[in-house]
DSSP file (Angstrom, degrees, kcal/mol; ACC not computed):
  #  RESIDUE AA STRUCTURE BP1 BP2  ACC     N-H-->O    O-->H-N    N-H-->O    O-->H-N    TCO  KAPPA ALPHA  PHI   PSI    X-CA   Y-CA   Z-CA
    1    1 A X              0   0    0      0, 0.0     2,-0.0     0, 0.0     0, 0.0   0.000 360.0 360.0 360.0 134.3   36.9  108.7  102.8
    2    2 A X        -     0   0    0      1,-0.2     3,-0.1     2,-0.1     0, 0.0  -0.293 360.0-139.7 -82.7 177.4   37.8  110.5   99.7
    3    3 A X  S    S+     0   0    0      1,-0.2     8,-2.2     8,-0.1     2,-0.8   0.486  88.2  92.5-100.2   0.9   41.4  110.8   98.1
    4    4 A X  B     -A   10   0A   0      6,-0.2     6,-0.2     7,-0.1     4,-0.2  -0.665  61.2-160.1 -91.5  92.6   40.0  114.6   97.6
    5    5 A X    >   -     0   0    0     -2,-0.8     3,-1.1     4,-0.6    -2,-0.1   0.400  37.4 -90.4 -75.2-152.1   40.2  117.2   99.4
    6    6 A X  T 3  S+     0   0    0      1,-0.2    -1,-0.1     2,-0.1    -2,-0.0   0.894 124.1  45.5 -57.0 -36.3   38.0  120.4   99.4
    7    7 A X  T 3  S-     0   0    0      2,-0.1    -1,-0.2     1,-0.1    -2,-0.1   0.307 121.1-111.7 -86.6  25.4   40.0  122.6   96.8
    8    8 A X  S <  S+     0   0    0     -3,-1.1     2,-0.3     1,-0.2    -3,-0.1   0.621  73.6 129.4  52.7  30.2   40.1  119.3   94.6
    9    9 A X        -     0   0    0      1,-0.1    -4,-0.6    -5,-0.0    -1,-0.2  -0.815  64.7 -94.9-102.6 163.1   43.2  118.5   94.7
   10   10 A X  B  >  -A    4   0A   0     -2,-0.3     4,-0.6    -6,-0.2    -6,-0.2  -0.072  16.3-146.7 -71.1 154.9   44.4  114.7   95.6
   11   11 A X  T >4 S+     0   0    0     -8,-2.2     3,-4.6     1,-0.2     2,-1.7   0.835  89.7  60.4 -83.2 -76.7   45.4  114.0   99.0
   12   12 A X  T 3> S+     0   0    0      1,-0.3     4,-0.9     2,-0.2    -1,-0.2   0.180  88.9  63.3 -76.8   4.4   48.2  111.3   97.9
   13   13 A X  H 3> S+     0   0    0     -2,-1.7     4,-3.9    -3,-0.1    -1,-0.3   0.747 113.8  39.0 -54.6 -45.7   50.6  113.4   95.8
   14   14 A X  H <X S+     0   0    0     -3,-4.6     4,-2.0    -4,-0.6    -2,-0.2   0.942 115.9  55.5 -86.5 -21.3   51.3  115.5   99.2
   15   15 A X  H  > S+     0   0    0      2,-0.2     4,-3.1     3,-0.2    -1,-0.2   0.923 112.7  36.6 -37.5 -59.8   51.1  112.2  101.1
   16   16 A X  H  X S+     0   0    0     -4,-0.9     4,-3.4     2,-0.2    -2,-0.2   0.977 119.4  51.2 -67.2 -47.9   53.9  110.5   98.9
   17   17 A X  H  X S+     0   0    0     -4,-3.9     4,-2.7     2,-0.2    -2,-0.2   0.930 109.5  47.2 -36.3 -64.7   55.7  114.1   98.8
   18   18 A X  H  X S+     0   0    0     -4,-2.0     4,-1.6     2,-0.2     5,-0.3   0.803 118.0  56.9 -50.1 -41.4   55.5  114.4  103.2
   19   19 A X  H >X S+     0   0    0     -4,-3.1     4,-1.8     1,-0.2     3,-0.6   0.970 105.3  40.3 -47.9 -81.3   56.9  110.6  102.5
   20   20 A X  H 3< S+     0   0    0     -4,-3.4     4,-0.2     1,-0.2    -2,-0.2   0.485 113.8  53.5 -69.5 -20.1   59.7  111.3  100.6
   21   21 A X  H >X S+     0   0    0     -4,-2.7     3,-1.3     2,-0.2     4,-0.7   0.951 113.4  45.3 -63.6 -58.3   60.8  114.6  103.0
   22   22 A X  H XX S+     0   0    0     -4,-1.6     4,-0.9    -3,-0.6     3,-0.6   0.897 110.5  62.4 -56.2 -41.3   60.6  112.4  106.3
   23   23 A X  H 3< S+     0   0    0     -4,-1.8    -1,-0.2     1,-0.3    -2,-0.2   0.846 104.1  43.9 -62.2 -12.5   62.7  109.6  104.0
   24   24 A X  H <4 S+     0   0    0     -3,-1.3    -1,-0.3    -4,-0.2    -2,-0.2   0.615 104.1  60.8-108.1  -8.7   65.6  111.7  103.6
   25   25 A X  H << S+     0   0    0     -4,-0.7    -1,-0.2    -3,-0.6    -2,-0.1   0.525  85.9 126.8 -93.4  -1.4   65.7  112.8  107.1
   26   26 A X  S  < S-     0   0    0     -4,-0.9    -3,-0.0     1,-0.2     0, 0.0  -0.220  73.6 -85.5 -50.5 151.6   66.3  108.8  108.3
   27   27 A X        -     0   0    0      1,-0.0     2,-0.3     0, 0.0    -1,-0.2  -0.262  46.8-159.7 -74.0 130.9   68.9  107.4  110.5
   28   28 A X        -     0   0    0      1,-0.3     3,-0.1    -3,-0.1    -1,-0.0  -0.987  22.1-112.1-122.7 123.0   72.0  106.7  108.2
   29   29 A X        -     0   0    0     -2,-0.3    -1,-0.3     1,-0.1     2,-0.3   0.415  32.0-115.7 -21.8-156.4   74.6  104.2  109.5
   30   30 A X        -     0   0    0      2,-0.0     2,-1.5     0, 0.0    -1,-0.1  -0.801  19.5-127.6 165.6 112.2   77.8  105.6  110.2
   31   31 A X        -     0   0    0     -2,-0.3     4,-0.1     1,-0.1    -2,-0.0  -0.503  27.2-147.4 -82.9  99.2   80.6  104.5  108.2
   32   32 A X    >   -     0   0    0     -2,-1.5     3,-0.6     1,-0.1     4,-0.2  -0.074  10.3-136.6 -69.8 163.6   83.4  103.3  110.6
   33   33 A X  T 3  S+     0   0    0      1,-0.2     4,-0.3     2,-0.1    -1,-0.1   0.469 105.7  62.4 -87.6  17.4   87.5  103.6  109.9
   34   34 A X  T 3> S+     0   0    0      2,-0.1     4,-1.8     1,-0.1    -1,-0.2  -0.088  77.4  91.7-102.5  16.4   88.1  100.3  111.0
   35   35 A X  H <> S+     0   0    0     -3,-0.6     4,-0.7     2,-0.2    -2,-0.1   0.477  91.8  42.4-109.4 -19.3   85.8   99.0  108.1
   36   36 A X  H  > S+     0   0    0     -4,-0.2     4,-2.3     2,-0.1     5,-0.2   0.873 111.5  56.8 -95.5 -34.9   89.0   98.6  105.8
   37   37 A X  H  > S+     0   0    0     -4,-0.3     4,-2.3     1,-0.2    -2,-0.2   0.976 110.9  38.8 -44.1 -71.2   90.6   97.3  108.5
   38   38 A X  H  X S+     0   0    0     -4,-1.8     4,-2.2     2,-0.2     5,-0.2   0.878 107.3  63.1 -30.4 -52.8   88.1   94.6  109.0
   39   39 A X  H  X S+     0   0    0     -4,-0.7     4,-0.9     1,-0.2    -2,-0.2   0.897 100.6  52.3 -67.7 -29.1   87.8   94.1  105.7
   40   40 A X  H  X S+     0   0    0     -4,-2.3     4,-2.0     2,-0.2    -1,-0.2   0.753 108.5  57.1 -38.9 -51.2   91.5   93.1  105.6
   41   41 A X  H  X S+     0   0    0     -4,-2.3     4,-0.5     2,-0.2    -2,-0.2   0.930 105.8  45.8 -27.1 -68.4   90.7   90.7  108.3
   42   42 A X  H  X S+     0   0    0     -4,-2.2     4,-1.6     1,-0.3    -1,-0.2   0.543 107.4  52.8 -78.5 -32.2   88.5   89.1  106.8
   43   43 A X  H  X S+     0   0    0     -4,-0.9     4,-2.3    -5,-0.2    -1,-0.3   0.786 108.0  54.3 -84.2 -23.5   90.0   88.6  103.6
   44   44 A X  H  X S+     0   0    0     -4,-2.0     4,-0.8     1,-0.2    -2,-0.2   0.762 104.9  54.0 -91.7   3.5   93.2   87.1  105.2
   45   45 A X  H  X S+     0   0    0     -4,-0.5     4,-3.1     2,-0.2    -1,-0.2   0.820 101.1  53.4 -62.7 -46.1   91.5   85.0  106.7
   46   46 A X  H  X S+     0   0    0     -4,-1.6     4,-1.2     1,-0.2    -2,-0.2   0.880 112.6  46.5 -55.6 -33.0   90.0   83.8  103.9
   47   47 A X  H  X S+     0   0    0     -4,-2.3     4,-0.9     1,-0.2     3,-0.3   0.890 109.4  59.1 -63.6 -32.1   93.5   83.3  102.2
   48   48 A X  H  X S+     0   0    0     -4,-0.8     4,-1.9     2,-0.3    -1,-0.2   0.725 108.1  39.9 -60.9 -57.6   94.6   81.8  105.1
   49   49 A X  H  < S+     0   0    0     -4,-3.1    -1,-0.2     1,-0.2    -2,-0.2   0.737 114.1  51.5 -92.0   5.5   92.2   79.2  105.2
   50   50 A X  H  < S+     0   0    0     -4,-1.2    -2,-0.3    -3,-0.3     3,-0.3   0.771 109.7  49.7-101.9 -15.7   92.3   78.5  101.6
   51   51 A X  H  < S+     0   0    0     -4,-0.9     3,-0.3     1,-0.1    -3,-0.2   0.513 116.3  48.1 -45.3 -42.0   96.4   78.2  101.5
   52   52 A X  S  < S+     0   0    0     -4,-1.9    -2,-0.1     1,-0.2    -1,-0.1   0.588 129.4  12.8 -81.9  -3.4   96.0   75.7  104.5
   53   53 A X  S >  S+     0   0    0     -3,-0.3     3,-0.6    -4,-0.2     4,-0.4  -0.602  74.6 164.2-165.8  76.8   93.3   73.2  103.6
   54   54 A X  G >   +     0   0    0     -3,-0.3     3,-1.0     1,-0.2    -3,-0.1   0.840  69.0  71.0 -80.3 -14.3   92.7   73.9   99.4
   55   55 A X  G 3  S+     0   0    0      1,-0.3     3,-0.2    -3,-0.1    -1,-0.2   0.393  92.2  50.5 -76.3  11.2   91.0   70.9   99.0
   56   56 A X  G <  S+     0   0    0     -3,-0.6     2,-0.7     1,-0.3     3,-0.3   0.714 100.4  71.5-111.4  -8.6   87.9   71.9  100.9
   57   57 A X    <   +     0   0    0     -3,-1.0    -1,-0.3    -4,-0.4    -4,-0.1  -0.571  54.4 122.7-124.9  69.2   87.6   75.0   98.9
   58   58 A X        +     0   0    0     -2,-0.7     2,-0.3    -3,-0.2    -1,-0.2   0.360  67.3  13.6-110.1 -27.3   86.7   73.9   95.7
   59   59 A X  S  > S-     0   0    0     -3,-0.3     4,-2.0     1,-0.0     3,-0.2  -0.942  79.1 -89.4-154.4 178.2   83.5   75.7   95.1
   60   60 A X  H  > S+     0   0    0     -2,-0.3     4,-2.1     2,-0.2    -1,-0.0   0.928 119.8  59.1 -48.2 -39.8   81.1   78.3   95.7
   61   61 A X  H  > S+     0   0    0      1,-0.2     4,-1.0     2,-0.2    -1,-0.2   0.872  99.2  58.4 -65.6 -36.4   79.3   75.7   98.1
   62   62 A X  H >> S+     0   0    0      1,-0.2     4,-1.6    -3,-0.2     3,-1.3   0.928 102.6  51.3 -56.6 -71.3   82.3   75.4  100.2
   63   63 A X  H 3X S+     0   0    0     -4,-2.0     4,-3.0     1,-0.3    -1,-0.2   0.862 107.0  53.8 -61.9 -19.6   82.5   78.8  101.0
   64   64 A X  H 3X S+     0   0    0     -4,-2.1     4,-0.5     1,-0.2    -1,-0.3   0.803 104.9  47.2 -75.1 -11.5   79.1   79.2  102.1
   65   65 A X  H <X S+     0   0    0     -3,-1.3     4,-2.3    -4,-1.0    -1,-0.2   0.645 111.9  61.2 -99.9  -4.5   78.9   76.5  104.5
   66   66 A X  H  X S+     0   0    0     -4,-1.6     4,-1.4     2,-0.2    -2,-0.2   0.919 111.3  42.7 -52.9 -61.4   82.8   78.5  105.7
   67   67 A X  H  < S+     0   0    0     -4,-3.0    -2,-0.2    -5,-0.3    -1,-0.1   0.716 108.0  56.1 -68.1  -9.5   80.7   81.3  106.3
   68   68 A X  H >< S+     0   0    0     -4,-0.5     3,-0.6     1,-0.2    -1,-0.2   0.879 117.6  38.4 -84.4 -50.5   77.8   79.3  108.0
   69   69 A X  H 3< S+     0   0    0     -4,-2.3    -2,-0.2     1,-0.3    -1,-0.2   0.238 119.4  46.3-117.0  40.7   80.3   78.0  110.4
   70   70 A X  T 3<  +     0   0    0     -4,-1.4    -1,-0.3     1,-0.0     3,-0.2  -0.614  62.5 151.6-108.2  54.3   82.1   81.0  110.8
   71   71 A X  S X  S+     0   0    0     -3,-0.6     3,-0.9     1,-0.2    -2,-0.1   0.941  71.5  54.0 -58.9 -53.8   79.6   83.6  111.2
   72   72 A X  T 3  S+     0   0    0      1,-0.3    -1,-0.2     2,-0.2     2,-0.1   0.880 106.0  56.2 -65.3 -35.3   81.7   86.1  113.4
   73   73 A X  T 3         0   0    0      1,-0.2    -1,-0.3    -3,-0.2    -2,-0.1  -0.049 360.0 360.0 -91.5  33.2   84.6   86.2  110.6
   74   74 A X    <         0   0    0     -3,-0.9    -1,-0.2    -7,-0.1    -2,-0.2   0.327 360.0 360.0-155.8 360.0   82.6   87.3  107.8
């Protein structure tokens, strides 16, 4: 199959164009108001647990394996 159609012009210019129309028309998330709220949570929690127990929280590694076994609070 060619990339040309009859009047010569290239099919994948109008392809990428017909892309890019349909891209802007995509499901967008929906930003909730409880998302500062949350985010509040989540950071006092974190303060919370670093103010009770500072000696586990020493490094970068230490918070990830927090977040590994706290998956719902982050």
């Amino acid at each position: 199959m060619s990339l040309i159609d009859i009047t010569g012009t290239p099919i994948l210019p109008r392809l990428a164009y017909l892309r890019s129309v349909f891209a802007l028309a995509r499901w967008k998330p929906e930003v909730k108001e409880d998302s500062k709220k949350r985010s509040r949570e989540r950071l006092d929690f974190m303060l919370e647990m670093m103010k009770s127990h500072p000696e586990h929280f020493q490094s970068e590694q230490d918070f990830q394996n927090m977040m590994h076994f706290y998956p719902s609070r982050f």
